[in-house]
C-alpha positions as CSV (number, residue, x, y, z in Angstrom):
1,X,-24.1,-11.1,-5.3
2,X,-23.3,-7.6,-6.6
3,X,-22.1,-6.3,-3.0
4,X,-19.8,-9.4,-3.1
5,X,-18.2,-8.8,-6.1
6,X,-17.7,-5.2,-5.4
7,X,-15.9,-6.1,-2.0
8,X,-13.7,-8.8,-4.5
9,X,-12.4,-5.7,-6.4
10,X,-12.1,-3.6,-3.2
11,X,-10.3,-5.7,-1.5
12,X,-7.5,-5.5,-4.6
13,X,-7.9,-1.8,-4.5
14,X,-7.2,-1.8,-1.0
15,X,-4.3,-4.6,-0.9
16,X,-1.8,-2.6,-3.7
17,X,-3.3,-1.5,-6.4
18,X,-3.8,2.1,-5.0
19,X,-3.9,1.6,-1.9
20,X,-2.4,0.0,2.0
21,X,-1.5,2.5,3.4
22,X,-0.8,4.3,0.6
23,X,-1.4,-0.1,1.2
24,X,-3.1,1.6,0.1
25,X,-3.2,4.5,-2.2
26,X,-5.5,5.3,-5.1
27,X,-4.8,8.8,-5.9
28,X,-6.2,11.7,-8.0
29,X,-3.9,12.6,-10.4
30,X,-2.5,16.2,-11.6
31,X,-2.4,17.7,-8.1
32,X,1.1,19.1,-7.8
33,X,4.6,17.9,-8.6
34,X,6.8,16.3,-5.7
35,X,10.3,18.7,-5.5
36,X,11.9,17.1,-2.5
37,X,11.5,13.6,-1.6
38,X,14.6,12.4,-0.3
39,X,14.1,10.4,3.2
40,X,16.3,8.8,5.5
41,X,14.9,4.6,6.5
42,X,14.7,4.7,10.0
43,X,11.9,2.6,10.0
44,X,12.8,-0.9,8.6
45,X,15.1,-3.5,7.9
46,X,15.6,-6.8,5.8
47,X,13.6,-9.6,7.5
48,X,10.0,-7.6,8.4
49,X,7.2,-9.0,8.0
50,X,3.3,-7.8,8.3
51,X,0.0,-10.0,8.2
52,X,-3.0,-8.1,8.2
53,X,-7.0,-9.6,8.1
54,X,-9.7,-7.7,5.7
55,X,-13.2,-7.4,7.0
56,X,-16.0,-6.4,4.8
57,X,-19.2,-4.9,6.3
58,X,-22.2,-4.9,4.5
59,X,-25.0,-3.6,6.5
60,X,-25.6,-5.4,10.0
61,X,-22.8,-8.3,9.0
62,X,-19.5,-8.4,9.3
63,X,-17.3,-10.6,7.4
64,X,-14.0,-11.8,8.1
65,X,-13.8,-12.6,4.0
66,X,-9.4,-12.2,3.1
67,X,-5.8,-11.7,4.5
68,X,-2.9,-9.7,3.2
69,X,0.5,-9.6,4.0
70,X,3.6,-7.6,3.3
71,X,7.4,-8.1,3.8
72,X,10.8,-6.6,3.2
73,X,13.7,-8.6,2.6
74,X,17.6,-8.0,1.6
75,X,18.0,-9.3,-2.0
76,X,20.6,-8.8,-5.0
77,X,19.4,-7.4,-8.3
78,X,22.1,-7.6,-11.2
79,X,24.9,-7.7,-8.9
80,X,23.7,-5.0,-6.5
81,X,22.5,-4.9,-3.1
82,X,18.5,-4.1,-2.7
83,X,15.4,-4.3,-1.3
84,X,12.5,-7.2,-2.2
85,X,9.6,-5.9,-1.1
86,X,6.7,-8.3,-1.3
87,X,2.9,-7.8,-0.8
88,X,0.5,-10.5,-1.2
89,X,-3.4,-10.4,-0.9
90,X,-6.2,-13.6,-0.7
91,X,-9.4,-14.5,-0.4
92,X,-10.1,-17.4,2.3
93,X,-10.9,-20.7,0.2
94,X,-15.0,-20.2,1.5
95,X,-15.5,-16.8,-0.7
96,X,-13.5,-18.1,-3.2
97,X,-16.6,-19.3,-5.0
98,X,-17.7,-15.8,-4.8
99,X,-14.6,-13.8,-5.9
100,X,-11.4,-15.6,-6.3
101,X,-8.5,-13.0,-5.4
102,X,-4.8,-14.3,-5.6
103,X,-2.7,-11.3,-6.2
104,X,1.4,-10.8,-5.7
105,X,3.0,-7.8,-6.1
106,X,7.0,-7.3,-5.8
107,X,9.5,-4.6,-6.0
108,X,13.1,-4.2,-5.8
109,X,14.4,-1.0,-4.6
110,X,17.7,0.4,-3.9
111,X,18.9,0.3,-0.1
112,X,20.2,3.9,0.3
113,X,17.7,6.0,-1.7
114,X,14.4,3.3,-2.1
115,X,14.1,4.6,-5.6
116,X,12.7,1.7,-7.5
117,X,14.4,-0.6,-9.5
118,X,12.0,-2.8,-11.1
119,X,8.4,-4.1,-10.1
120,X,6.3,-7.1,-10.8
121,X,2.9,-7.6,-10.4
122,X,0.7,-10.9,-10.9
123,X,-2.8,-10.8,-9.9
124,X,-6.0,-13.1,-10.5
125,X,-9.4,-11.3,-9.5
126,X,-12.4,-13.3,-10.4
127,X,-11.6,-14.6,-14.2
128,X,-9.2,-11.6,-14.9
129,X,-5.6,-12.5,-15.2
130,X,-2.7,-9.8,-15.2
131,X,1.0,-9.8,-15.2
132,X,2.7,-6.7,-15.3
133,X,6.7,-6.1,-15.5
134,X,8.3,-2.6,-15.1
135,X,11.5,-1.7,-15.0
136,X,13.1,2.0,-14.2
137,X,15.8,3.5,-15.0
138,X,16.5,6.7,-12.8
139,X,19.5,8.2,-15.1
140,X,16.9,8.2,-17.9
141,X,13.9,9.4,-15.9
142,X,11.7,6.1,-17.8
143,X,10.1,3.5,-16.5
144,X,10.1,0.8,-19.2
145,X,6.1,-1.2,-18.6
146,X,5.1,-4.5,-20.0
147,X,1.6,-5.9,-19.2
148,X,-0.6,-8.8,-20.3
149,X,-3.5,-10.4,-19.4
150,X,-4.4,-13.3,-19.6
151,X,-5.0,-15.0,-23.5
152,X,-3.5,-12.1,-24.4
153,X,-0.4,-10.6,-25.9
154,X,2.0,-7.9,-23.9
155,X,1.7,-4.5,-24.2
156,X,4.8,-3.2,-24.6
157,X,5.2,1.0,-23.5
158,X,7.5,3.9,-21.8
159,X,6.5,6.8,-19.7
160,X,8.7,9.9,-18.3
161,X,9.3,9.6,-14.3
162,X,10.9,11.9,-12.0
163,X,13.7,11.2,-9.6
164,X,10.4,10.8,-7.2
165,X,8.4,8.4,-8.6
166,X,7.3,5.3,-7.1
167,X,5.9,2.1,-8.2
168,X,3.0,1.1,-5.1
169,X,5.2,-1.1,-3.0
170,X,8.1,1.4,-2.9
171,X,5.4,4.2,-2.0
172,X,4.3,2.6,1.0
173,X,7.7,2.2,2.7
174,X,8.9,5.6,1.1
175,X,5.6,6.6,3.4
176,X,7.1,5.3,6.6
177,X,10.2,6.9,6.2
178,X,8.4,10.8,6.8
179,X,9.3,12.5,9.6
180,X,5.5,13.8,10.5
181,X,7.5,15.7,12.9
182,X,8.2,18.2,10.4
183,X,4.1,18.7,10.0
184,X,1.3,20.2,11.6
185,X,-2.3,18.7,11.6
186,X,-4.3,19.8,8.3
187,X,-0.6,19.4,6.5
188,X,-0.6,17.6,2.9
189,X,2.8,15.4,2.1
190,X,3.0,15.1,-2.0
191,X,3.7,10.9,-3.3
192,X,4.1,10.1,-7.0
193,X,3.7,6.6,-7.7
194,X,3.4,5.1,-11.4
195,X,0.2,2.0,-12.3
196,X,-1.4,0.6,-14.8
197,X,0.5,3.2,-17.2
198,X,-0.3,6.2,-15.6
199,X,2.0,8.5,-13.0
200,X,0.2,9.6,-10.6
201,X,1.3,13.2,-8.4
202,X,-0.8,12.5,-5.1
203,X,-0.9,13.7,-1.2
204,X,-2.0,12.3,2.1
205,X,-2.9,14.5,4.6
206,X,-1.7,14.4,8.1
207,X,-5.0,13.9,10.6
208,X,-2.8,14.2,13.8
209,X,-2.4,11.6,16.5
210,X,-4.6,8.9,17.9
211,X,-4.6,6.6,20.5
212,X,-6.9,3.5,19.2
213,X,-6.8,-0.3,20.5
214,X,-5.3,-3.3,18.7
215,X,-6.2,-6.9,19.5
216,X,-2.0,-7.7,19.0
217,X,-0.4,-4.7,20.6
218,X,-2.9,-3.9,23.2
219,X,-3.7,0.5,23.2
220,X,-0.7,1.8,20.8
221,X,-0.4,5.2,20.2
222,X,-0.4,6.2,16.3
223,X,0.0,8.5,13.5
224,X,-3.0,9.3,11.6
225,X,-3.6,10.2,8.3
226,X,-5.9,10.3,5.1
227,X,-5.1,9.6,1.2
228,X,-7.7,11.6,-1.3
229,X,-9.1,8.5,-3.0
230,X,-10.4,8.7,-6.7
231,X,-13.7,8.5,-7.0
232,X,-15.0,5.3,-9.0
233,X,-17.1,2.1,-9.0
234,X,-15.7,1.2,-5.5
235,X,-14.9,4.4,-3.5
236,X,-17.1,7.3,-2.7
237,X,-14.1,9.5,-3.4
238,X,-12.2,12.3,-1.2
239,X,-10.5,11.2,2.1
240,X,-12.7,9.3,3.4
241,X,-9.7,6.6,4.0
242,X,-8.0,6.5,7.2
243,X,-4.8,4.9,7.8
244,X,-3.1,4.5,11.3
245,X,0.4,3.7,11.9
246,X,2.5,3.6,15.1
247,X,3.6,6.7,16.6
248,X,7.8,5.3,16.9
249,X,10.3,5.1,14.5
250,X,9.0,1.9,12.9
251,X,5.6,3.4,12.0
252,X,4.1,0.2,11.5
253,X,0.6,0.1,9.6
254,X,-1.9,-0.8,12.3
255,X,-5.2,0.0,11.3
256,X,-7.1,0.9,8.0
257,X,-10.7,1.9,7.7
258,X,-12.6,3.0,4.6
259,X,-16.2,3.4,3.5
260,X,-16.9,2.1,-0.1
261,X,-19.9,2.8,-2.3
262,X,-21.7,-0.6,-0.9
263,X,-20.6,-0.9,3.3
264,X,-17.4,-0.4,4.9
265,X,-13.8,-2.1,4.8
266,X,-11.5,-2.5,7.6
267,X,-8.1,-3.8,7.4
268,X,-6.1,-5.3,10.8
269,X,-2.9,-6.0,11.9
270,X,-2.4,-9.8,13.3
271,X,1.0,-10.3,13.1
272,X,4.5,-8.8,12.8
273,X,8.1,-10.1,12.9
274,X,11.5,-8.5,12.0
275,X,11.2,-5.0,13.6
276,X,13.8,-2.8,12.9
277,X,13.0,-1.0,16.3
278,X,11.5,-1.1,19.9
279,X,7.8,-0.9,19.6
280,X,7.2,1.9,22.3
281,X,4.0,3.6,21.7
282,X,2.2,1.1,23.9
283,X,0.4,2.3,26.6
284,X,0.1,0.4,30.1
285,X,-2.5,-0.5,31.5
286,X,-2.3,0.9,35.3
């Protein structure tokens, strides 16, 4: 049972809460201040949408135990023009019994910059029930939090942000906006992101490239790289995460893979609509 429940609050860890891809991010903190972190979105539009399965392995078995998804969509937020992005992650109904996971996480974002705007989170892992509600405001470098769980009242606080910070939605598509042209293998790239009231000054490390095979795309060429995970009840710590996106301009998340304290987690594209590009890292066949 305990191996089970420790793949429940993986599976969060690895959905949003630090984590997909920088999906995927659950950083050490106090590493080194992000100076420039302006991008130009290349990668994505309004009307994308990812579906990924999770598969937990626990010695000899493999399970195909939950799904997660993430989309962006054009949206208005007082008045103005943004960004909704959406991730979702659940257990299948059969492991519910197990470790119930029902988790939504939204963020609106501006369309020019992707500096967030406000962020929402509502989760159910197990018997634990959070809501959390933060808003930014950029001209006053503060994110405003509230966050309440369940039976509970809200806890009401304020924390100092840089022009850089991130909640973990905006993070991940602030990640596929890089131009890992600019770096050479062995390179670090700094991320900020704020959860859980706490800013966190992060990296990912750039691996190189990779050529690895996907059962939608076929052999796709990718970008590969590593986030330095904390070390905790769940992960061993260090980069032992690897993360592959496609090598084009949409640098799609393709593949995840990550050891944990108890077995191994893999995380796999199944589906994908709404491409802002032409996916041309495929390789023939001949």
């Amino acid at each position: 049972m305990s191996y089970w429940l420790g793949f429940g609050k993986l599976f969060t860890f690895m959905l949003m809460k630090k984590g997909v891809l920088l999906i995927l991010l659950s950083f050490s903190s106090g590493l080194f201040c992000q100076t420039n972190c302006s991008v130009v979105n290349r990668s994505f539009m309004g009307g994308e949408e990812f579906t990924y399965k999770v598969v937990y392995k626990w010695g000899f078995i493999w399970v195909e135990a939950g799904e997660a998804a993430f989309s962006a969509q054009l949206s208005s937020l007082n008045g103005k023009s943004v960004y909704h992005f959406l991730g979702t992650g659940v257990t299948y109904p059969k492991y519910d019994w197990i470790f119930k996971v029902r988790d939504k996480y939204e963020s609106y974002a501006d369309t020019m910059t992707l500096k967030p705007l406000r962020f929402a989170r509502e989760v159910r892992e197990g018997n634990t029930v959070t809501n959390d509600d933060y808003v930014f405001f950029q001209r006053r470098s503060k994110v405003y939090t509230s966050s309440r769980k369940y039976g509970e009242r809200a806890k009401l606080d304020s924390l100092a942000i840089t022009n850089c910070t991130n909640d973990v939605l905006t993070a991940i598509f602030y990640a596929r906006c890089l131009d890992f042209s600019k770096y050479k293998a062995n390179d670090t790239i700094a991320i900020t992101f704020v959860l859980d009231g706490v800013v966190y000054p992060s990296y990912i490390r750039y691996v190189g490239k990779e050529t690895i095979e996907n059962d939608v795309l076929g052999r796709v060429r990718c970008i590969k790289f590593r986030p330095n995970l904390v070390k905790g009840s769940i992960f061993p710590g260090g980069e032992g995460m690897t993360v592959w996106v496609t090598d084009d301009e949409n640098k799609m998340p393709v593949y995840v893979e990550t050891p944990i304290l108890v077995g191994t987690v893999k995380v796999l594209l199944t589906k994908y609509v709404g491409l802002r590009n032409k996916v041309n890292c495929v390789e023939v066949k001949k």
